[in-house]
C-alpha positions in Angstrom: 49.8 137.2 72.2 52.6 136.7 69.7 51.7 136.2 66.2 53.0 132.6 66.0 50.3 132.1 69.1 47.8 133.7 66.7 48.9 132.0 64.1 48.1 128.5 65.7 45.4 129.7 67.6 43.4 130.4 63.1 45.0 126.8 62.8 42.9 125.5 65.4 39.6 127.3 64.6 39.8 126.5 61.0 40.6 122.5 61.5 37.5 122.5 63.7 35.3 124.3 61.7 36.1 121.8 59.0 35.7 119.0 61.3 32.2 120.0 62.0 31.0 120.7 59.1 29.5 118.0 57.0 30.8 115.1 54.6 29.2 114.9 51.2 29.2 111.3 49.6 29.2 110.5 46.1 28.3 106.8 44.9 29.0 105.5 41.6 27.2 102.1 40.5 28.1 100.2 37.8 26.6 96.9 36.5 23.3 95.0 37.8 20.4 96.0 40.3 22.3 94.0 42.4 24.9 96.3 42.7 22.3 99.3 42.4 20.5 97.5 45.7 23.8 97.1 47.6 24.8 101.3 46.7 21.7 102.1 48.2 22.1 100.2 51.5 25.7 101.9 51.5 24.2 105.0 51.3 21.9 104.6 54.0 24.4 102.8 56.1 26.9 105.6 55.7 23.7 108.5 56.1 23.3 107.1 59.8 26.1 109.6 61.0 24.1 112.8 60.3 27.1 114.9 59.2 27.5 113.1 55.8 25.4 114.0 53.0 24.6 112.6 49.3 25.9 114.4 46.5 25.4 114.0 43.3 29.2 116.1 42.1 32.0 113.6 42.1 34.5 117.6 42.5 32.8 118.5 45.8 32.9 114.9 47.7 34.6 114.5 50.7 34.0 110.2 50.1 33.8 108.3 46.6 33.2 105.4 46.5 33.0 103.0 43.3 30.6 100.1 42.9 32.0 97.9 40.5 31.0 95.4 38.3 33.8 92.6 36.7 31.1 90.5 34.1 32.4 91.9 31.7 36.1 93.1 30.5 35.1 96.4 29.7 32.8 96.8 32.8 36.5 96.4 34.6 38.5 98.2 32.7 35.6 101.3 32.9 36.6 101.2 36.7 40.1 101.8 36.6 39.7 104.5 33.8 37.2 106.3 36.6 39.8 106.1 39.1 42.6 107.4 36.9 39.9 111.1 36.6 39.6 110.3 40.6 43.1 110.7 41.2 43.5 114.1 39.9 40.5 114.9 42.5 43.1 113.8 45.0 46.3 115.6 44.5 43.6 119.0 44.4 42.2 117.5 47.8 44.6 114.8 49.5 41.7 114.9 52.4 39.5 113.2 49.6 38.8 109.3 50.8 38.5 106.8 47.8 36.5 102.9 47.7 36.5 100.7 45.7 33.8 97.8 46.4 31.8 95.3 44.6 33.2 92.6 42.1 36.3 94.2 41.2 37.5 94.7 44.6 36.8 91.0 45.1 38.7 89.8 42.4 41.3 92.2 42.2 41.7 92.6 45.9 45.0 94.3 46.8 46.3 94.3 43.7 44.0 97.5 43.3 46.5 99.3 45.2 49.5 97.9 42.7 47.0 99.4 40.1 45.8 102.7 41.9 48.1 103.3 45.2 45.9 106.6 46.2 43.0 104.4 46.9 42.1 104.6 50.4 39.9 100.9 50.9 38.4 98.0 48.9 35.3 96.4 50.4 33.3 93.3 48.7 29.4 92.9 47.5 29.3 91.2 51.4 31.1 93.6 53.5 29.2 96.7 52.7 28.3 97.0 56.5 31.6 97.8 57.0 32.2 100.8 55.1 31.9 103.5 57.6 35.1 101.6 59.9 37.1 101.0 56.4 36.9 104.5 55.8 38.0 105.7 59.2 41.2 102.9 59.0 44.3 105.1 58.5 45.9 102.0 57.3 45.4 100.8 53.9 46.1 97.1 54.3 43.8 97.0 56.8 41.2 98.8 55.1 40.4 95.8 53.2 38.0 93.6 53.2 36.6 91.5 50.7 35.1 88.0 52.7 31.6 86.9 52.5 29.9 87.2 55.4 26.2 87.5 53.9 24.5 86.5 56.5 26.1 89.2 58.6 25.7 91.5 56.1 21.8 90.7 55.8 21.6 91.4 59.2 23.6 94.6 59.5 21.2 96.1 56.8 19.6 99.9 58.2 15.8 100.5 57.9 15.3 101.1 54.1 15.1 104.4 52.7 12.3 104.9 49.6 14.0 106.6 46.7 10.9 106.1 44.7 7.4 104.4 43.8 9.9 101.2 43.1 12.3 99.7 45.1 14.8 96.2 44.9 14.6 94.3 47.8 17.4 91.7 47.8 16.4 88.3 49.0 19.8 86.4 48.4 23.1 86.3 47.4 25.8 84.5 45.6 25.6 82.1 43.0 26.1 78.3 43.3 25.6 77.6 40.0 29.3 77.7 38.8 28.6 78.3 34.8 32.4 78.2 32.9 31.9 81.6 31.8 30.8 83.9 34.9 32.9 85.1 37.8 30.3 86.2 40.1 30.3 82.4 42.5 33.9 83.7 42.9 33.4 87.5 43.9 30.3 86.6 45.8 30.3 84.0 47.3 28.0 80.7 47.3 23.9 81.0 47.7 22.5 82.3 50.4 19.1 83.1 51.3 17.8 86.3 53.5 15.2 85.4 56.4 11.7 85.9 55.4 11.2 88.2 58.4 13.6 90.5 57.0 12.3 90.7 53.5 8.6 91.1 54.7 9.8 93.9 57.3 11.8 95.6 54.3 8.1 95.3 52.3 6.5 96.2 54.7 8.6 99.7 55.8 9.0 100.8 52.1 5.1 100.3 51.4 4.9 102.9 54.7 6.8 105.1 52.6 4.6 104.8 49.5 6.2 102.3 47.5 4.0 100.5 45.5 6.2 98.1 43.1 8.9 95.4 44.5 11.4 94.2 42.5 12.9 90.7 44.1 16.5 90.8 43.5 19.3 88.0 43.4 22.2 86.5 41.4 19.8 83.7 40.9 17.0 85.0 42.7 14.7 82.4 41.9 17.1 79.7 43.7 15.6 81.5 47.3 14.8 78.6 49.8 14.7 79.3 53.7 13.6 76.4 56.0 11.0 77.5 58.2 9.9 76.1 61.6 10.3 72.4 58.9 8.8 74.3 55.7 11.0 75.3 52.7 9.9 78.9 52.0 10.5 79.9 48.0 10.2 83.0 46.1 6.8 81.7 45.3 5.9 81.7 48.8 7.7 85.4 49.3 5.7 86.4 46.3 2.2 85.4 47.8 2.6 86.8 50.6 4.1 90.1 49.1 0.8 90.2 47.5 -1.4 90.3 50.3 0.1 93.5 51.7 -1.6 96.0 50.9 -0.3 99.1 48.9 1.7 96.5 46.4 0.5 97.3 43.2 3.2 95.2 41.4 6.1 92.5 42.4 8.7 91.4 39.7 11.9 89.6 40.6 15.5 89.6 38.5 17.4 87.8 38.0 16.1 84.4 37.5 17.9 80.9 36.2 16.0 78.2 34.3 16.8 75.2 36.5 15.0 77.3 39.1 12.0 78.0 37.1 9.6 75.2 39.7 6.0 74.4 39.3 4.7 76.5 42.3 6.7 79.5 41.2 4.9 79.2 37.7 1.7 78.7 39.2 1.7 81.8 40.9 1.2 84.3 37.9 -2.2 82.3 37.8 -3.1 83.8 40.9 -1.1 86.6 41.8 -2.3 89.8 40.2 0.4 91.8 41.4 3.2 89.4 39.6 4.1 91.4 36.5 3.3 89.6 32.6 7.2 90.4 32.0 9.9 87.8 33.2 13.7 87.8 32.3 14.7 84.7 31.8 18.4 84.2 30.5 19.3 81.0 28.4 22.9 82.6 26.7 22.8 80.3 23.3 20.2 78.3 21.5 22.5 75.1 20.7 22.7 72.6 23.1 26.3 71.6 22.4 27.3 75.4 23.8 24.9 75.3 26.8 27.1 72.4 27.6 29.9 74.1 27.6 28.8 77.3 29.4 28.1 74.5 32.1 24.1 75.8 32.1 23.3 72.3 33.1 19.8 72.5 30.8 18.8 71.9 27.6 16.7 74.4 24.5 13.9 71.5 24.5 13.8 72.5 28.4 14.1 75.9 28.0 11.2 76.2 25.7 9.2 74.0 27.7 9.6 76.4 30.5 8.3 79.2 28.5 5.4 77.4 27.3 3.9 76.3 31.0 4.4 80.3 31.7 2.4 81.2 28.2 -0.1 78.4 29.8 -0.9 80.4 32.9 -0.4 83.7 31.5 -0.8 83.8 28.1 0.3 87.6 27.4 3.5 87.0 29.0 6.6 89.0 27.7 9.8 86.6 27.7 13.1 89.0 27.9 16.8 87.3 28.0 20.6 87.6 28.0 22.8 86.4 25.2 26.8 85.3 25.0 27.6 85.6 21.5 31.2 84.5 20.3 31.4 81.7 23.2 34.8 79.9 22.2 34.5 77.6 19.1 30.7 78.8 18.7 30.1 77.9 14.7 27.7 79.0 12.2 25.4 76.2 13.1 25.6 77.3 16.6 24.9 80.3 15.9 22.1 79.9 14.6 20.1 77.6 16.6 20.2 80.8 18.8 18.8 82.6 16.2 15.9 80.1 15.3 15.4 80.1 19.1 15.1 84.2 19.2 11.9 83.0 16.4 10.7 80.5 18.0 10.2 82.3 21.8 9.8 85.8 20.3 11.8 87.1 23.1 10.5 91.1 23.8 14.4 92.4 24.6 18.1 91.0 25.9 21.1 92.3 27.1 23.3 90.5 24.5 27.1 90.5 24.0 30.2 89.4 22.8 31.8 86.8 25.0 34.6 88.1 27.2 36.8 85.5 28.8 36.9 86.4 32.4 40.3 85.8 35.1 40.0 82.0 37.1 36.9 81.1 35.2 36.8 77.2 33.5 36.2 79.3 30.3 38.6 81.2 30.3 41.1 78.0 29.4 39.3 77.2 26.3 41.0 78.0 22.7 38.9 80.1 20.7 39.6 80.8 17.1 36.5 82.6 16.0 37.5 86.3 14.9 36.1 89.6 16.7 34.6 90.5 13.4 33.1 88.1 12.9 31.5 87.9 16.5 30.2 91.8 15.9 28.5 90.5 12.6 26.4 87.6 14.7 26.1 90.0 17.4 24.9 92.7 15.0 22.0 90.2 13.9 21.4 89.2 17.0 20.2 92.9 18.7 19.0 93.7 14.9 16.0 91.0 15.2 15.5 91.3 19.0 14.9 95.2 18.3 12.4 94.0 15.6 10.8 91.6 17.3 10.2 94.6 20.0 8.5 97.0 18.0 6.7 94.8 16.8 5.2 94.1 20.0 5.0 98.0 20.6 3.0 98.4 17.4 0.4 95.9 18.5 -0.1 98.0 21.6 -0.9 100.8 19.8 -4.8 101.8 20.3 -5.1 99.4 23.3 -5.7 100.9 26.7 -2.9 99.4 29.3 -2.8 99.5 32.4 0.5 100.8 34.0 2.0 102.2 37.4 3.2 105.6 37.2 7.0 105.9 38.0 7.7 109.7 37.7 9.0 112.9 35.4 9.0 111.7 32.3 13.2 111.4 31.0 12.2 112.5 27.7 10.1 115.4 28.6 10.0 117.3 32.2 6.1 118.6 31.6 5.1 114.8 31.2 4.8 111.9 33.5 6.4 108.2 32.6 4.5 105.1 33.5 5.2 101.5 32.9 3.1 99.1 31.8 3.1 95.0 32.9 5.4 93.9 30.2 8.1 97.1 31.0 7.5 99.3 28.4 7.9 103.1 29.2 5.0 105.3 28.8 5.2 109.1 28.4 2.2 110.8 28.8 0.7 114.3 29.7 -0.3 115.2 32.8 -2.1 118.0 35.2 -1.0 117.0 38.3 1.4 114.5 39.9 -0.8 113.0 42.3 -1.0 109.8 40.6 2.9 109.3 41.2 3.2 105.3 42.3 -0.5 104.8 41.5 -2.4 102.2 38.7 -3.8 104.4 35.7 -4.9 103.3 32.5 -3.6 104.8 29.3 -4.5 104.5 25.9 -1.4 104.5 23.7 -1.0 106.2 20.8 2.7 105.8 19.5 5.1 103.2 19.8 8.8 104.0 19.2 11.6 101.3 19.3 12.3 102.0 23.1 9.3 103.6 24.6 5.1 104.4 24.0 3.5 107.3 24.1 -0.3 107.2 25.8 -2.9 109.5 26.5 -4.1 108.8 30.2 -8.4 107.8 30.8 -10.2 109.5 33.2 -9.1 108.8 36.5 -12.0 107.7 38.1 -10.8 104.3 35.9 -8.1 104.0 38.2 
């Protein structure tokens, strides 16, 4: 044989060596639990071909693929700096497939390749089944999809694959709500509900694998409503039900909207054990004449009312929220209605931020002429009294005994367990074994920092 035959011959072997050996996959999430939900169902879509493996090493991935989030400026802006440390991953390894899905690819669409030409497909919140024949299209204009086929995608979902004591189902998706600030009703589409078969099989399967907490999860996941055989099935009617299965410890749902907070739906944390005492509720300002504006079609005097039917049924309720700070024109007085309604409420914790104006939203045409300083001062006081209000509430926990669902290794501490209790606060606690993992314990706490407790766990024959 003539070395050039040899030559071809190591070609050969070594191409198909490579070809059999195995993909690895590294996800990147960014943003809400949405997102986190719809990574997860990537992964396990993709993990159906058994030669592709999670890793958790961006340098040694074969696939990378971004999740990405556009709420928020900076959330955007995040993406493209990741992709600019991505590219130098592929001139080492031109073999190296990059995606880009979620919000960003939505809005931005093709204009990612303008941005980032190496990218090798863009896929939308929707089209997440798709993945694993974007990534085999060789070309890049037709590796793109970003339509909103939800129901299809609902349907196209794999078995689920536990990752832990607690898992998001998703129930909908899309917003219909069209608020002059947010851009998700344009990167995801309108709402639309899942079939309640699906979300009880979903339950059902991850409970089989020793899940004891559900976490609903939505755009507006309170807005679900599925008309069955004449009946209009809600999230209070999924949560019920939820309940009765057995091996669910706890059920909470994020992330909700006040116009969707109904009468059944508040009913049910009289009855339903399971449903957590911790609710996120987002109003975004306290005045009225900026609610109007944000398009949030409800007013504070609703809001509050809201919270006090919830404090009527469940009386040790914790009340968490998101806040826009800065919305255009927002004055002192403004301002400070929010503030007065952080008081009044007590909320327990918020995401809170400065308002950014986001591309094609009604918002985004509106002058503003307050200055950024002067936003960080009000958002400064804002997160200042929230993290008061907060510790105080961890203080008064102090010396009581809670009961909480153990989660895992603590974060903190790798010789100590982490629980949660019903309002979300992280315990850390020591333990001799990790046989309680996903099970109810109670603990006595003995120390409350701003972000966490620490306990001492009872006997478990209390459990």
């Amino acid at each position: 044989i003539s070395p050039s035959c040899i030559k071809i011959i190591l070609y050969v072997v070594f191409f198909f060596i490579i070809s059999c050996m195995g993909k690895k996959l590294y996800i990147k999430t960014y943003g809400c639990q949405m997102n986190e939900y719809d990574s997860q169902k990537t992964l396990e879509i993709l993990k159906q071909d058994p030669s592709i493996e999670e890793t958790k090493n961006p340098n040694e991935a074969d696939i990378i693929l971004l999740n990405t989030c556009s709420i928020r400026e900076k959330a955007e802006e995040k993406v493209y700096s990741e992709l600019g440390r991505l590219n130098k991953l592929k001139k080492i390894n031109p073999q190296l497939k990059i995606g880009v899905g979620g919000c960003v690819a939505t809005q931005e669409g093709k204009n990612i390749y303008k941005r980032a030409p190496f990218v090798d497909l863009i896929f939308g919140p929707q089209t997440i089944h798709k993945v694993p024949s974007l990534i085999k299209e060789e070309n890049k204009i037709n590796a793109v999809d970003v339509s909103f086929p939800i129901e299809e995608k609902f349907d196209s979902l794999p078995k689920p694959d536990a990752t832990g004591v607690s898992s998001f189902v998703s129930i909908m998706e899309g917003c219909s709500k069209y608020c002059s600030f947010c851009v998700v009703p344009y990167t995801r589409g309108d709402e639309v509900s899942r079939k309640p078969e699906q979300i009880f099989d979903e339950v059902a399967r991850l409970v089989e694998q020793g899940v004891s907490e559900i976490v609903f999860v939505g755009q507006n996941v309170n807005a679900y409503k599925f008309t069955l055989s004449g009946r209009i099935i809600g999230l209070s009617d999924l949560i019920e039900v939820c309940g009765s299965i057995h091996g669910v410890e706890r059920i909470r749902y994020t992330t909700s909207h006040p116009l969707e907070m109904t009468d059944d739906l508040i009913d049910t944390y009289g009855h339903v054990p399971q449903l957590v005492s911790h609710l996120h509720l987002p109003v975004q300002s306290g005045s009225n004449e900026i609610l109007t504006k944000m398009k949030r079609n409800y007013t504070r005097e609703e809001y509050i009312e809201i919270i006090k039917k919830l404090r009527k049924v469940r009386p040790n309720i914790k009340i968490s929220s998101d806040f826009i700070v800065g919305f255009p024109n927002e004055s002192d007085y403004d301002f400070q209605l929010t503030m007065d309604l952080i008081n009044e409420i007590e909320f327990d914790a918020s995401f809170s931020f400065i308002y950014s104006a986001r591309p094609g939203t009604p918002a985004s045409q509106l002058e503003d002429s307050i200055p950024l300083q002067q936003k960080k001062e009000r958002l400064y006081i804002l997160q200042k009294r929230i993290d008061e209000l907060q510790l105080s509430y961890s203080n008064e926990l102090v010396q009581t005994i809670q009961r909480c669902l153990v989660t895992g290794v603590s974060k903190k501490d790798i010789k100590q367990l982490q629980a949660r209790t019903e309002c979300n606060r992280v315990v850390n606690f020591d333990f001799q074994n990790i046989d309680i993992l996903g099970k109810l314990v109670d603990i006595n706490i003995t120390k409350a920092y701003q972000r966490s407790l620490a306990g001492q766990i009872l006997e478990l024959g209390r459990t």
